[in-house]
C-alpha positions in Angstrom: 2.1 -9.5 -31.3 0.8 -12.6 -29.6 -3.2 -12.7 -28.5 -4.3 -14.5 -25.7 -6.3 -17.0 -26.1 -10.0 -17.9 -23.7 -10.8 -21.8 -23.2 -13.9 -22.8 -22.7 -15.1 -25.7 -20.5 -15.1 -27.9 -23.7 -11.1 -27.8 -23.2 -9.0 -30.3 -21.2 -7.3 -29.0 -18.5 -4.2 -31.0 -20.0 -4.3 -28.9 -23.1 -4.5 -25.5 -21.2 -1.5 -26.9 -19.2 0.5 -27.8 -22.6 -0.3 -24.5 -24.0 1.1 -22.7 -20.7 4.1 -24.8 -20.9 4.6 -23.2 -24.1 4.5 -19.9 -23.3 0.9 -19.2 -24.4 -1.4 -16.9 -22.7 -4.3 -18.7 -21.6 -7.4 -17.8 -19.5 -10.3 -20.3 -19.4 -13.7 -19.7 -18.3 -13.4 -21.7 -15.4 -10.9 -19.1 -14.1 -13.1 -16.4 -15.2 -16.2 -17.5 -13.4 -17.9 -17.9 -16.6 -18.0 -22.2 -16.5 -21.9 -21.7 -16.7 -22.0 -18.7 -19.8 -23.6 -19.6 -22.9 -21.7 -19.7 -25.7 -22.6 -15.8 -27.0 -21.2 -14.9 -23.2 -18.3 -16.8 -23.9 -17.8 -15.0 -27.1 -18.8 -11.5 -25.8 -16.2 -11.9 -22.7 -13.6 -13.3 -24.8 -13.8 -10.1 -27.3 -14.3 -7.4 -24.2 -10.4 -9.3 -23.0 -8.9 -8.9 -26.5 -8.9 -12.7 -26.8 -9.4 -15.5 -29.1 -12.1 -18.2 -28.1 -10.9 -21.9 -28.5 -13.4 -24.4 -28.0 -14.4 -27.8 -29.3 -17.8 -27.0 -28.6 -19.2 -27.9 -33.0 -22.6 -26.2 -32.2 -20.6 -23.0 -31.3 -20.2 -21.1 -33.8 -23.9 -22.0 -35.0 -25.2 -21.0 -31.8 -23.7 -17.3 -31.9 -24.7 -16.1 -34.8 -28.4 -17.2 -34.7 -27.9 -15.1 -31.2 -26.3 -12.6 -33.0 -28.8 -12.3 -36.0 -31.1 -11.4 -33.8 -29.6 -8.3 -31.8 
């Protein structure tokens, strides 16, 4: 079953356009109207869409789960 997948603005447009070509199911934030979420918001949309988040954001994954530590 293939999963979509939610860019970030971290991602090239010319990577999301590659990954199109290709079949894949992309959404990015942009389209979303999330360009200005924090990264928790990013990951909190991305899991209400059934999504996977790709990012090259390296502070990321650090920066949800001191978020998330704390709910």
């Amino acid at each position: 079953m293939p999963v979509g997948i939610y860019t970030d603005v971290q991602i090239p447009r010319s990577i999301v356009t590659c990954l199109r070509l290709r079949g894949v199911d992309v959404l990015t934030a942009q389209q979303d109207g999330m360009a200005e979420a924090e990264d928790f918001e990013i990951l909190d949309r991305a899991t209400e869409l059934g999504r996977i988040v790709f990012t090259h954001d390296d502070d990321f994954l650090k920066r949800c789960r001191c978020v998330y530590s704390r709910r």
